[in-house]
py3Dmol code that shows the C-alpha trace and the ligand (Angstrom):
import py3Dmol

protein = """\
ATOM      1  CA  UNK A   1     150.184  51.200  23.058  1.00  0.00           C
ATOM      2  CA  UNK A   2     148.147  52.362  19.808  1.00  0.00           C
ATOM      3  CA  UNK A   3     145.047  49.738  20.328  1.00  0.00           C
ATOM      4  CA  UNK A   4     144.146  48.605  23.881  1.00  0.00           C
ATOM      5  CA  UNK A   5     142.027  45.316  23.303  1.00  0.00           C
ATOM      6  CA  UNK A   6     143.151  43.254  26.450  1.00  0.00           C
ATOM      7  CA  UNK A   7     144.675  44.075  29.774  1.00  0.00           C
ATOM      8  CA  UNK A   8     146.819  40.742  29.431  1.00  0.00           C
ATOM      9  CA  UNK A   9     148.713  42.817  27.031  1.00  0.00           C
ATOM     10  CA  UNK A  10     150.112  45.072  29.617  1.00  0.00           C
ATOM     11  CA  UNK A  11     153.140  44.592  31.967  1.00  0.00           C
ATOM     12  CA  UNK A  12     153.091  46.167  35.737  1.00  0.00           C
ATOM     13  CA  UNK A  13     155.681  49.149  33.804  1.00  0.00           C
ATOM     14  CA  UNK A  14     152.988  50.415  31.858  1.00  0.00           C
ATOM     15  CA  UNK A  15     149.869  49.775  34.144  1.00  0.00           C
ATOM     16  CA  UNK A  16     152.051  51.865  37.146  1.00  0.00           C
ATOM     17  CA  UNK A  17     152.187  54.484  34.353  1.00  0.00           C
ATOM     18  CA  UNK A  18     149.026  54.748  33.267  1.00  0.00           C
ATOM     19  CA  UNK A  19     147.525  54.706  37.099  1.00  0.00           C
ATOM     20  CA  UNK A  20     150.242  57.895  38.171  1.00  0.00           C
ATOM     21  CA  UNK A  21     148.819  59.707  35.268  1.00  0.00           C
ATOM     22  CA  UNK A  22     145.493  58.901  35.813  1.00  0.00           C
ATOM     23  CA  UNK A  23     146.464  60.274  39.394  1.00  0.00           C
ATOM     24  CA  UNK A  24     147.591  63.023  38.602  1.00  0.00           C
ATOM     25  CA  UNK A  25     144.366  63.941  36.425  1.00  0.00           C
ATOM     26  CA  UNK A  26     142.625  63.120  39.805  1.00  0.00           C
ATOM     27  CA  UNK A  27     144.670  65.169  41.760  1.00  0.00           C
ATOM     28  CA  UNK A  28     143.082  68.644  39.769  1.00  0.00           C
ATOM     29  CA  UNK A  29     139.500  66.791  39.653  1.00  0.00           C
ATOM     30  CA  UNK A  30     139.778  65.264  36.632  1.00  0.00           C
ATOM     31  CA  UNK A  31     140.253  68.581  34.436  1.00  0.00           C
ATOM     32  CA  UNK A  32     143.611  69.007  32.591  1.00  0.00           C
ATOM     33  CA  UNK A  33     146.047  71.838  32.208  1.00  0.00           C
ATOM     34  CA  UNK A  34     145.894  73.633  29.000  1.00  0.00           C
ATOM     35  CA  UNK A  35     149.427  72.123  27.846  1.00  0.00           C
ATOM     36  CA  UNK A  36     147.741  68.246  28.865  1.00  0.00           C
ATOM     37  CA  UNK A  37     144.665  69.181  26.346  1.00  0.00           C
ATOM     38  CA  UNK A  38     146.854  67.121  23.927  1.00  0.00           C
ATOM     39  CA  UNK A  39     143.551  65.714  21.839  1.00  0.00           C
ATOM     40  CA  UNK A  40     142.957  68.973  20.240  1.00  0.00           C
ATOM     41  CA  UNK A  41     142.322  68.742  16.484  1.00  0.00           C
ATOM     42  CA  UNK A  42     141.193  65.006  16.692  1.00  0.00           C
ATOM     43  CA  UNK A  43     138.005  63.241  16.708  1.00  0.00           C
ATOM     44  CA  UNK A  44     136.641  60.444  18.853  1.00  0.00           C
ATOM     45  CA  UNK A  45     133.801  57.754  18.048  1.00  0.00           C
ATOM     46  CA  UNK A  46     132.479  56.146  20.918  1.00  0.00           C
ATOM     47  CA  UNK A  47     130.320  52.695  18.794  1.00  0.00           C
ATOM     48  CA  UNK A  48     128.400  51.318  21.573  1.00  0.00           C
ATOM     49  CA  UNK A  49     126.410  48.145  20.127  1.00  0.00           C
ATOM     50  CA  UNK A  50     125.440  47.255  23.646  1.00  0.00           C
ATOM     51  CA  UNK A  51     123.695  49.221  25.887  1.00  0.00           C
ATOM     52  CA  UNK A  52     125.701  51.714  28.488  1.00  0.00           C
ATOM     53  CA  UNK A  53     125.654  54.494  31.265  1.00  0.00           C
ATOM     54  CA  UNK A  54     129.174  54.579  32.388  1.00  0.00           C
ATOM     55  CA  UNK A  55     131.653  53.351  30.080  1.00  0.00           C
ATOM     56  CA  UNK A  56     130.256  55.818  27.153  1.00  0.00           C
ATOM     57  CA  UNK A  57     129.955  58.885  28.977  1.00  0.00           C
ATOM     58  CA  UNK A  58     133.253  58.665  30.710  1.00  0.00           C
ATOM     59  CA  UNK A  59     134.778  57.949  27.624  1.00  0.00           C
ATOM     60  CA  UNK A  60     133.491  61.420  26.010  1.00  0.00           C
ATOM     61  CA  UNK A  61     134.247  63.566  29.087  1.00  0.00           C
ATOM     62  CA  UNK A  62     137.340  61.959  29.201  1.00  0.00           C
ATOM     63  CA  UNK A  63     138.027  62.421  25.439  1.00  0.00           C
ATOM     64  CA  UNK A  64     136.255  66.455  25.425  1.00  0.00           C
ATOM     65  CA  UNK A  65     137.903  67.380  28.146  1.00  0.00           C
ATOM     66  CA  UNK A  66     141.520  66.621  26.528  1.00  0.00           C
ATOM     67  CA  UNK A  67     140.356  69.140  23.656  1.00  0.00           C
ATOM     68  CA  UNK A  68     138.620  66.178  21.028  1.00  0.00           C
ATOM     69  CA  UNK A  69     136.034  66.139  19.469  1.00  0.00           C
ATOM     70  CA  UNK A  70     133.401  63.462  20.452  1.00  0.00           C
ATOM     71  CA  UNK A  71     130.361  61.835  18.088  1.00  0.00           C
ATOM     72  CA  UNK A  72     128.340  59.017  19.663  1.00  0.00           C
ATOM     73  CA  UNK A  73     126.750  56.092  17.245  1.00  0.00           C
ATOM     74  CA  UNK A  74     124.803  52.991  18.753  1.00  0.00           C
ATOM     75  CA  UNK A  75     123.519  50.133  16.646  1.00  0.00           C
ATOM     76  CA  UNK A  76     119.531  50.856  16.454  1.00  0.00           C
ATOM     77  CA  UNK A  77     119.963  54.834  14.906  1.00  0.00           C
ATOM     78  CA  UNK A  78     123.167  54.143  12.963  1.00  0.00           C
ATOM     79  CA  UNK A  79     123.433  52.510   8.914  1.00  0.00           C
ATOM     80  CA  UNK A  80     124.138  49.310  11.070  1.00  0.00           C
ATOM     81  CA  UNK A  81     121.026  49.086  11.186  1.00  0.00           C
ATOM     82  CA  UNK A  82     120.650  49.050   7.496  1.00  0.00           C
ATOM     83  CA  UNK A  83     123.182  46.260   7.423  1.00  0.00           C
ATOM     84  CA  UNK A  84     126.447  48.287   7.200  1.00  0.00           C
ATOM     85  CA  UNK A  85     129.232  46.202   8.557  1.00  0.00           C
ATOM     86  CA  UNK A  86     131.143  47.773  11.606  1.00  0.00           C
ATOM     87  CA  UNK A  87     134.394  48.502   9.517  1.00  0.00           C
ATOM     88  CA  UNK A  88     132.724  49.608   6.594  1.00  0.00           C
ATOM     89  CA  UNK A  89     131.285  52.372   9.688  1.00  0.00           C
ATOM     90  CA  UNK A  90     134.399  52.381  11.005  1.00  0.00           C
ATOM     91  CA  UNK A  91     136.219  53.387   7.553  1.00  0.00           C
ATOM     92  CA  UNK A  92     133.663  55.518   6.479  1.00  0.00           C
ATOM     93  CA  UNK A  93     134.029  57.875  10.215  1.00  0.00           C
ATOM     94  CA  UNK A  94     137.734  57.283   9.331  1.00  0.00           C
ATOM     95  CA  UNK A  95     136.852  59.280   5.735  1.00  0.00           C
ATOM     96  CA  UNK A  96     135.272  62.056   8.345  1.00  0.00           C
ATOM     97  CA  UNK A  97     138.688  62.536  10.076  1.00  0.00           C
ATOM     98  CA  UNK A  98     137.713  59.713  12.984  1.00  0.00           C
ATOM     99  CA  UNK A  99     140.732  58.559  14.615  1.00  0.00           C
ATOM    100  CA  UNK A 100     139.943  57.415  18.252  1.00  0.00           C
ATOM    101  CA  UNK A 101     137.407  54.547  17.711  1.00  0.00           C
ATOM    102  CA  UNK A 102     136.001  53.070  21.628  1.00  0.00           C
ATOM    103  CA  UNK A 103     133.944  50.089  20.750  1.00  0.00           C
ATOM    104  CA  UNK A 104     131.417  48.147  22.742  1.00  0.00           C
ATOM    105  CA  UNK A 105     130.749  44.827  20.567  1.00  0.00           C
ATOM    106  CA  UNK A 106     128.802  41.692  21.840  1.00  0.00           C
ATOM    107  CA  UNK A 107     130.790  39.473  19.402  1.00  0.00           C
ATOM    108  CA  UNK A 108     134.167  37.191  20.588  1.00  0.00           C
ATOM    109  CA  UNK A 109     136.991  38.464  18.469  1.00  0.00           C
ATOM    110  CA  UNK A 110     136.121  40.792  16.672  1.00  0.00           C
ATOM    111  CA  UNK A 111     138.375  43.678  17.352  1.00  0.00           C
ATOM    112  CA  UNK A 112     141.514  41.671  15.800  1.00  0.00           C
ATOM    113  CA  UNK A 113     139.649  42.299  11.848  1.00  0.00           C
ATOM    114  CA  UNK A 114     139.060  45.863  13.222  1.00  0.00           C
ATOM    115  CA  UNK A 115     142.566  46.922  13.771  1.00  0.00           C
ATOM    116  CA  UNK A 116     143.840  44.874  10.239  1.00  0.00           C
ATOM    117  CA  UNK A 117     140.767  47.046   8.706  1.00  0.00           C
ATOM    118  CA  UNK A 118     142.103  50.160   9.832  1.00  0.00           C
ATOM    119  CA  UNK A 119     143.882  53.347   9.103  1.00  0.00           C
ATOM    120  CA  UNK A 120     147.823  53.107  10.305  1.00  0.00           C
ATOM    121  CA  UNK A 121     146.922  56.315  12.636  1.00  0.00           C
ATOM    122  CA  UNK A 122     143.913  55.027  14.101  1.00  0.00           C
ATOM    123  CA  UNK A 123     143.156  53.886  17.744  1.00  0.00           C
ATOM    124  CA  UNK A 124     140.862  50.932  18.530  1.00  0.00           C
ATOM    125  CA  UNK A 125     139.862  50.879  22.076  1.00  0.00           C
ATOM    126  CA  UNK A 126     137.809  47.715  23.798  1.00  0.00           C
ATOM    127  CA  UNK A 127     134.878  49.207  25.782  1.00  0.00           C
ATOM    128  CA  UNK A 128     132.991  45.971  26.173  1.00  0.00           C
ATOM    129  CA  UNK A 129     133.728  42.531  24.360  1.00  0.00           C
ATOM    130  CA  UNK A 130     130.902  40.383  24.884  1.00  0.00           C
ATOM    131  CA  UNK A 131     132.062  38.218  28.059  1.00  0.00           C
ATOM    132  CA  UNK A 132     135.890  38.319  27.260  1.00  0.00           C
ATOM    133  CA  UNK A 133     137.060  41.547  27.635  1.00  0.00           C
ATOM    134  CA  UNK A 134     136.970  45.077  29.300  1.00  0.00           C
ATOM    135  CA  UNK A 135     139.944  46.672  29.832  1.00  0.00           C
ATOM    136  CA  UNK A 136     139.338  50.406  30.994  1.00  0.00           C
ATOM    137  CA  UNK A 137     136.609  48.856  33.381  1.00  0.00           C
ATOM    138  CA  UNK A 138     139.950  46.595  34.702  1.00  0.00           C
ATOM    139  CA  UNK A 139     142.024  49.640  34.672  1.00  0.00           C
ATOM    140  CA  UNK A 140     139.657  51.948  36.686  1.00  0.00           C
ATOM    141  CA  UNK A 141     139.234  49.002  39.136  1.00  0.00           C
ATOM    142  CA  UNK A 142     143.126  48.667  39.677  1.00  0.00           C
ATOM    143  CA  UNK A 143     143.527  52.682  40.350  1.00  0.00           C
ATOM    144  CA  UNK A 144     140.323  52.708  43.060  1.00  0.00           C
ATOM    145  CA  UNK A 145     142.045  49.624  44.872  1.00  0.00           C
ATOM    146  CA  UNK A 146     145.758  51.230  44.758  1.00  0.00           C
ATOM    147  CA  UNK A 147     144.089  54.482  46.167  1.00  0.00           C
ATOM    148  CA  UNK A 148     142.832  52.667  49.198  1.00  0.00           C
ATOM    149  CA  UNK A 149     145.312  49.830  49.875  1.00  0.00           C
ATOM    150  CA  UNK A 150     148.536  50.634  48.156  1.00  0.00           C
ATOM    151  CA  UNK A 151     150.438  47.131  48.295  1.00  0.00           C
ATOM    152  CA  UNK A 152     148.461  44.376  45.579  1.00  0.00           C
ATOM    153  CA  UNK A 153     151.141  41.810  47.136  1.00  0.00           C
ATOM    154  CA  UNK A 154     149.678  42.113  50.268  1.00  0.00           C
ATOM    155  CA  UNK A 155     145.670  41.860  49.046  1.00  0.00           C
ATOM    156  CA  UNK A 156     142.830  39.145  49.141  1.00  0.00           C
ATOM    157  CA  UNK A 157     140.295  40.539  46.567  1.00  0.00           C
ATOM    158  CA  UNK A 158     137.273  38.069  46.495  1.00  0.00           C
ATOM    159  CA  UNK A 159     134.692  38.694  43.290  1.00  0.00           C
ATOM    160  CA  UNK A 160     131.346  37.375  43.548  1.00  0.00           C
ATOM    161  CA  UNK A 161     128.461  36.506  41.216  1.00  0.00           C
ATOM    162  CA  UNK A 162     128.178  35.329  37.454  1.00  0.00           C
ATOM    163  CA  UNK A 163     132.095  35.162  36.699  1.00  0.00           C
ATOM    164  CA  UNK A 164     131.345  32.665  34.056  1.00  0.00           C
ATOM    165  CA  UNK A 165     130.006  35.767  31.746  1.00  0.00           C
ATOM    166  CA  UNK A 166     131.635  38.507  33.265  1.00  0.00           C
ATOM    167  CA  UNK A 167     134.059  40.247  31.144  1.00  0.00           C
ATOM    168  CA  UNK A 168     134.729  42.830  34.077  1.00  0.00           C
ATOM    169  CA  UNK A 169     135.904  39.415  36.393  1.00  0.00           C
ATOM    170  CA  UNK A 170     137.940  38.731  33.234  1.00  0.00           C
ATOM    171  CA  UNK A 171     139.488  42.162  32.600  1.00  0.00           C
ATOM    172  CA  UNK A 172     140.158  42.781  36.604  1.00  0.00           C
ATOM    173  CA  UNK A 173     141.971  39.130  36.974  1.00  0.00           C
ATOM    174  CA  UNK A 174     144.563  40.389  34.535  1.00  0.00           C
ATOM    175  CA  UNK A 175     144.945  43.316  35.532  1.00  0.00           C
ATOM    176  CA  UNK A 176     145.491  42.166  39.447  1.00  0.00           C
ATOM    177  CA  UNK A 177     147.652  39.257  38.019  1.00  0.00           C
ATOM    178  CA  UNK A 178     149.963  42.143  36.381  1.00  0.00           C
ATOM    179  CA  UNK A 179     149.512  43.440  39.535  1.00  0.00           C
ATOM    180  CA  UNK A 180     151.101  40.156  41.143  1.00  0.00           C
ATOM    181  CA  UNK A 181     148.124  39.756  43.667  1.00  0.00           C
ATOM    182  CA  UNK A 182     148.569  37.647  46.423  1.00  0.00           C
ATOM    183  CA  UNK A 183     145.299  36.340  46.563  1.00  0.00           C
ATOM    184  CA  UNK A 184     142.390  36.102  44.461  1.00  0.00           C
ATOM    185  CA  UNK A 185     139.152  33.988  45.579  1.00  0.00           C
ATOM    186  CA  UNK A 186     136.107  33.672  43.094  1.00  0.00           C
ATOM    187  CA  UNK A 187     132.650  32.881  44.809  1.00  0.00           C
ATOM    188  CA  UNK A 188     130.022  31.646  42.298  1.00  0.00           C
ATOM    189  CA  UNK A 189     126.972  29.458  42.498  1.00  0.00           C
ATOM    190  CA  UNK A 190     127.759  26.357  40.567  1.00  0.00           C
ATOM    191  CA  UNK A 191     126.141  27.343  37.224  1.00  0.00           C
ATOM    192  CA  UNK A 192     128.320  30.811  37.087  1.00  0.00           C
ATOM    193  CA  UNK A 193     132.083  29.345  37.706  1.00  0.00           C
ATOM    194  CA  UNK A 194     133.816  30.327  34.942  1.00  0.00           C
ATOM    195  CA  UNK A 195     136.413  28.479  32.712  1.00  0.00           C
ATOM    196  CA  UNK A 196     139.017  27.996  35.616  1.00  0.00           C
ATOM    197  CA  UNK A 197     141.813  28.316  33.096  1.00  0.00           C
ATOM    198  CA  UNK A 198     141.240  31.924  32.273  1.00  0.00           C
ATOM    199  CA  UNK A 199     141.910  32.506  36.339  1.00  0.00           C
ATOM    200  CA  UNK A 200     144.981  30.459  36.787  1.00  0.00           C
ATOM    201  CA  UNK A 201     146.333  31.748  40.266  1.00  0.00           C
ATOM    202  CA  UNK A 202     142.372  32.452  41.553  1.00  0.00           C
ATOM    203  CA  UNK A 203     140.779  29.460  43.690  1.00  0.00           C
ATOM    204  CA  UNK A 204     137.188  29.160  43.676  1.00  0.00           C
ATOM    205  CA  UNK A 205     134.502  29.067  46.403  1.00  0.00           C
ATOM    206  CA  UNK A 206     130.516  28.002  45.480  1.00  0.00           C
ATOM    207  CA  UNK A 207     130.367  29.648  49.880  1.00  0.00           C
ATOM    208  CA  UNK A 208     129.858  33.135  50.505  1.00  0.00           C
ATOM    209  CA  UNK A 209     131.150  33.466  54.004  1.00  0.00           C
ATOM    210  CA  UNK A 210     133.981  31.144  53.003  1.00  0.00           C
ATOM    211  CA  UNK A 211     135.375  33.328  49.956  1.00  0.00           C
ATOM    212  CA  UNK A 212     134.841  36.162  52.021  1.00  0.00           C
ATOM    213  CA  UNK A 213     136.915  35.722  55.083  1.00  0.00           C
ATOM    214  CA  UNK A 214     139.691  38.238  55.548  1.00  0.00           C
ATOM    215  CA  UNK A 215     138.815  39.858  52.193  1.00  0.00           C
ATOM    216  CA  UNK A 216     140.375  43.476  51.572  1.00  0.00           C
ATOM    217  CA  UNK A 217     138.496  44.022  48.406  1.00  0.00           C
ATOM    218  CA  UNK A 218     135.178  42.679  47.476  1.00  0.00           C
ATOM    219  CA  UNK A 219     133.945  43.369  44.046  1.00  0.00           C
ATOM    220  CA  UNK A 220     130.155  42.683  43.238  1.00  0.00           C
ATOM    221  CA  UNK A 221     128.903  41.863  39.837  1.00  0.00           C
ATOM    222  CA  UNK A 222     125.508  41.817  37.754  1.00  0.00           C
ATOM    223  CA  UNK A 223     124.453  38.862  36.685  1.00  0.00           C
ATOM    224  CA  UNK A 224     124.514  38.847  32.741  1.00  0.00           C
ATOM    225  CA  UNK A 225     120.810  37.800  32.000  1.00  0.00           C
ATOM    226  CA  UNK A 226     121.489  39.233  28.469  1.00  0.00           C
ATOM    227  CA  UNK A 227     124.113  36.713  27.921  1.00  0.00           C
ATOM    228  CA  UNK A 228     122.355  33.675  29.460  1.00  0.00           C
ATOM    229  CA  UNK A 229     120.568  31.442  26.670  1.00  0.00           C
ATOM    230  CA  UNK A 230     118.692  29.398  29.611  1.00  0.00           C
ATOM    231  CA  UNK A 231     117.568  31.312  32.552  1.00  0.00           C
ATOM    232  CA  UNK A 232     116.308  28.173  33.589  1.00  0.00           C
ATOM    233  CA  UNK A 233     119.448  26.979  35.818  1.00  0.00           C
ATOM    234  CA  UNK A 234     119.843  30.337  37.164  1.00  0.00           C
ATOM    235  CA  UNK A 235     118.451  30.565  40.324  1.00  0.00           C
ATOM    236  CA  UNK A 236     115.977  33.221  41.468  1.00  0.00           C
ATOM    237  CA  UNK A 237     116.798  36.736  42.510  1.00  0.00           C
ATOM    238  CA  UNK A 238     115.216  36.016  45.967  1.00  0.00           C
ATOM    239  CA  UNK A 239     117.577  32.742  46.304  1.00  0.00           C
ATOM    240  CA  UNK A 240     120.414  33.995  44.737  1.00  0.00           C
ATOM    241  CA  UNK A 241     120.406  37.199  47.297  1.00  0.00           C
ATOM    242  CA  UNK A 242     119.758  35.066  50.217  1.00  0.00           C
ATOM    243  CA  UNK A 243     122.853  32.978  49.177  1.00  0.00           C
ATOM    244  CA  UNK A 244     125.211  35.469  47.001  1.00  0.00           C
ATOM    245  CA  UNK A 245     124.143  38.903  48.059  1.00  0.00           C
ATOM    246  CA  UNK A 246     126.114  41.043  49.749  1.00  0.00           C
ATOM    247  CA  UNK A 247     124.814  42.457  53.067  1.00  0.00           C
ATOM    248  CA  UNK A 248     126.651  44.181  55.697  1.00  0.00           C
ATOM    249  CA  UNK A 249     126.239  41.143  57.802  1.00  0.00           C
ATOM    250  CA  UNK A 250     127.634  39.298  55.030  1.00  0.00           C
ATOM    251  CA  UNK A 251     130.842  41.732  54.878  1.00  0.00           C
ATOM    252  CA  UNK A 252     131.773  41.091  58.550  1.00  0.00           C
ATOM    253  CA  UNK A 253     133.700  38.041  57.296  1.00  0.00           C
ATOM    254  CA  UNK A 254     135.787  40.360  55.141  1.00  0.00           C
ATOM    255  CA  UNK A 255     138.935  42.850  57.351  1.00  0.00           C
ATOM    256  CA  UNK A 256     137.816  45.941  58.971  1.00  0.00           C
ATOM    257  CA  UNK A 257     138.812  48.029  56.498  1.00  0.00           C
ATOM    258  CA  UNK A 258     137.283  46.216  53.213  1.00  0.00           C
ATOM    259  CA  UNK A 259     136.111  48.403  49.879  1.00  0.00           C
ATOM    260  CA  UNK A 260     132.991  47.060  48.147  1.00  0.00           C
ATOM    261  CA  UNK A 261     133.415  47.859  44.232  1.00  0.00           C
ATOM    262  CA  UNK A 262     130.551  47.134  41.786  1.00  0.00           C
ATOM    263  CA  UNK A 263     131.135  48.154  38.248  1.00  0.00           C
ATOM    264  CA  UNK A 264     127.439  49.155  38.103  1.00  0.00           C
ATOM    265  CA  UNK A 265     124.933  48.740  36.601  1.00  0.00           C
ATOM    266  CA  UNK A 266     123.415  47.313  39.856  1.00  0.00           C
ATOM    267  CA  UNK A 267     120.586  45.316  40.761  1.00  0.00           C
ATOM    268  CA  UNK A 268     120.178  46.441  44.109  1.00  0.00           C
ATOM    269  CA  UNK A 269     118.449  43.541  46.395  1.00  0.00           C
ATOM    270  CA  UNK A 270     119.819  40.478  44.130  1.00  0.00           C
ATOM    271  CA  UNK A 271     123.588  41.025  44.226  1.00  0.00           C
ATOM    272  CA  UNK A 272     124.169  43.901  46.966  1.00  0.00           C
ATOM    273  CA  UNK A 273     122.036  45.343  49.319  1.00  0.00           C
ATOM    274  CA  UNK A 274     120.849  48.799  49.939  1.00  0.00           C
ATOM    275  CA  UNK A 275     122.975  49.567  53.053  1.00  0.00           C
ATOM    276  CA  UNK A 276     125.693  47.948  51.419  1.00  0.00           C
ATOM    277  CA  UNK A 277     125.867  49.823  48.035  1.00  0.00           C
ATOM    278  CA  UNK A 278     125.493  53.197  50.103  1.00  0.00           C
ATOM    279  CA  UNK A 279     127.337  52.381  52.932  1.00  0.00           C
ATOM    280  CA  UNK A 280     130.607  53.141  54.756  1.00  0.00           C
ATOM    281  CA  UNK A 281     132.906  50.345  52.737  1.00  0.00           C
ATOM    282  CA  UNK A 282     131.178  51.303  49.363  1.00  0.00           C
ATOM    283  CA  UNK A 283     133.487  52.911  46.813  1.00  0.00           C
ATOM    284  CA  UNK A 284     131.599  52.115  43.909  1.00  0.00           C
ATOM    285  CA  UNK A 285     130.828  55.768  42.725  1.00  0.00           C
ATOM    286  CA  UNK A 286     134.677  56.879  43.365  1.00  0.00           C
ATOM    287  CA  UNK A 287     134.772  53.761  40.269  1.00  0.00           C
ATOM    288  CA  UNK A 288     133.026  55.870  38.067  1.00  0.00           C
ATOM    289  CA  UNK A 289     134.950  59.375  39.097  1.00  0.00           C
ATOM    290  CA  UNK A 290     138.331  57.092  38.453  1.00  0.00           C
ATOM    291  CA  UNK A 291     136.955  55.903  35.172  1.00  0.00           C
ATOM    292  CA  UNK A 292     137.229  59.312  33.686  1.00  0.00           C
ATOM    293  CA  UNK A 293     140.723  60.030  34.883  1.00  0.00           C
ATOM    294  CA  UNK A 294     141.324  56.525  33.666  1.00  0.00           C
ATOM    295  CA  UNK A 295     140.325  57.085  29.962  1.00  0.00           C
ATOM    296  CA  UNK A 296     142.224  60.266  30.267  1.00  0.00           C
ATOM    297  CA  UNK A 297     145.118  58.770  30.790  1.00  0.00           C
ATOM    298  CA  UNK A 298     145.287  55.651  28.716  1.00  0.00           C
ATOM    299  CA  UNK A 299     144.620  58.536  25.656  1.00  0.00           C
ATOM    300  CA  UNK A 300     147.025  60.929  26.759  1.00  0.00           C
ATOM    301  CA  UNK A 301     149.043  58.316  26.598  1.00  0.00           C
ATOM    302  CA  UNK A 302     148.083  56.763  23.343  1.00  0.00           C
ATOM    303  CA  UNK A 303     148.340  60.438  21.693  1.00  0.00           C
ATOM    304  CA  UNK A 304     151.705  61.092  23.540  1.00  0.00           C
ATOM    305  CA  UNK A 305     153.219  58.153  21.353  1.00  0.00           C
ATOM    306  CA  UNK A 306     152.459  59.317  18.484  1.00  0.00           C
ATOM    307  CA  UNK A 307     155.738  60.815  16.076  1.00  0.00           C
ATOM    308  CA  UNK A 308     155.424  64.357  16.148  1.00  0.00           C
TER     309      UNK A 308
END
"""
ligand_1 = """\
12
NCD
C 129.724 46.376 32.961
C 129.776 45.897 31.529
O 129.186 46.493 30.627
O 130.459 44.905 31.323
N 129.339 47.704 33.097
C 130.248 48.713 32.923
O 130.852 48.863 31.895
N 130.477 49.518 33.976
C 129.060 45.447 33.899
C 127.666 44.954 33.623
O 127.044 45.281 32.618
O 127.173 44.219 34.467
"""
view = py3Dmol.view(width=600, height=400)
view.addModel(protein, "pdb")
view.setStyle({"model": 0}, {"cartoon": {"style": "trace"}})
view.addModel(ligand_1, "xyz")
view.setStyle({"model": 1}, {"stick": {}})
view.zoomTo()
view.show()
């Protein structure tokens, strides 16, 4: 594993490894031993071309706290904006001693004439693909289930919202399909079911209450205004919450013992409701703890592979 563009690319083997180590980081709250601070002497670039909270941070505690350095470059205060391509940026931080590169790109595709542009020792990481991809946000997902539930052959996980330009519905469905889910239910309005042949073994629902019933994950997404051309079939906030919010009413379809995940950011009142969010089912800020264990262990691992 030198590049991790798509979660598709990993088999159960490797996504059980990567979740025991990112477990383990847990167990000691996230901060290594001295012997695991095995990114010592290298340098990370975190190229965010899209905006972000969660992803970026975690990605440089993850990556300082393992002993790298860490330099952060977004679009708007880079030579990008001076019309630099990406992998003449790329090539020039590789000049600077750059070998960890976590991208966030709103272009299809793009990461394949990365890696072919590339030093032979350096790491591309998808943080964000435009609507296609977003694997440690799939990753992080898998652990938070596995640390409530244990058995994915056993689950129902229902995701709601705008799957058609989620890359987070996209990234989680492979990872729970690795996983061999038994069931995976996708509840959309109409205008945001996705391609039905990325989800091959999901079945769709355009009725909340429906998908919902005997759920033992729910996962609640943001609908991608950024990535809508016409906002015009998109329904309201005020309809869309009245039909596709989440409410604790709403959850009493779902098994007693449901988790509510959102991979923030979250528009509280459209797609999840106050009491919801903070409530006794929500485990959407143990996400973002598990996202820094996560990116600790996908680049211990990365680094651990490399010939000594
Ligand atoms: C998501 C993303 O960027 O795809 N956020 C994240 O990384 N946690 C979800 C979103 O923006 O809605």
């Amino acid at each position: 594993m030198k590049h991790l563009l798509y979660l598709k690319e990993l088999n159960q083997e490797i996504i059980l490894q990567l979740l025991d180590k990112a477990e383990s980081f847990l167990s000691h709250n996230n901060y290594p031993t001295e012997k695991e601070k095995i990114l010592q002497g290298t340098i990370l670039a975190n190229l965010f071309f899209e905006p972000s909270t969660r992803t970026r941070s975690s990605f440089q505690i993850a990556a300082t706290r393992l002993g790298a350095d860490v330099i952060n470059i977004d679009e708007e205060h880079s030579a990008r904006a001076k019309g630099e391509t990406v992998i003449d940026t790329i090539n020039t931080l590789e000049a600077m001693g750059v070998s960890y590169f976590v991208i966030r790109h709103r272009e299809r595709n793009i990461f394949e004439k990365m890696i072919k542009s590339t030093n032979p020792g350096s790491h591309i990481i998808n943080a964000g693909e435009s609507d296609e991809s977003h694997p440690t946000q799939g990753l992080l997902d898998l652990l938070t289930i596995r640390k409530h539930t244990k058995n994915f052959d056993r689950l129902k996980v229902a995701i709601i919202g705008d799957i058609k330009h989620s890359r987070v519905a996209r990234s989680l469905t492979e990872g729970l399909t690795a996983m061999s889910v038994k069931e995976l239910t996708l509840i959309t309005p109409d205008e945001f079911k996705p391609n039905m042949e990325h989800y091959p073994n999901a079945s769709h629902s355009n009725n909340l209450d429906e998908g919902l019933t005997n759920a033992d994950v729910v996962v609640a997404l943001r609908v991608q205004t950024e990535r809508i051309k016409s906002l015009r079939a998109a329904i309201g906030p005020k309809d869309y919450f009245e039909n596709y919010g989440l409410t604790e009413e709403r959850l009493l379809s779902c098994k007693d013992n449901v988790i509510v995940m959102h991979p923030g950011p979250m528009n509280r009142g459209v797609e999840i409701s106050n009491a919801v969010a903070d409530g006794i089912h929500s485990v959407i800020k143990e996400q973002v703890t598990n996202g820094i264990a996560t990116r600790m262990a996908l680049l211990s691992m990365m680094q651990e592979q490399l010939p000594t």
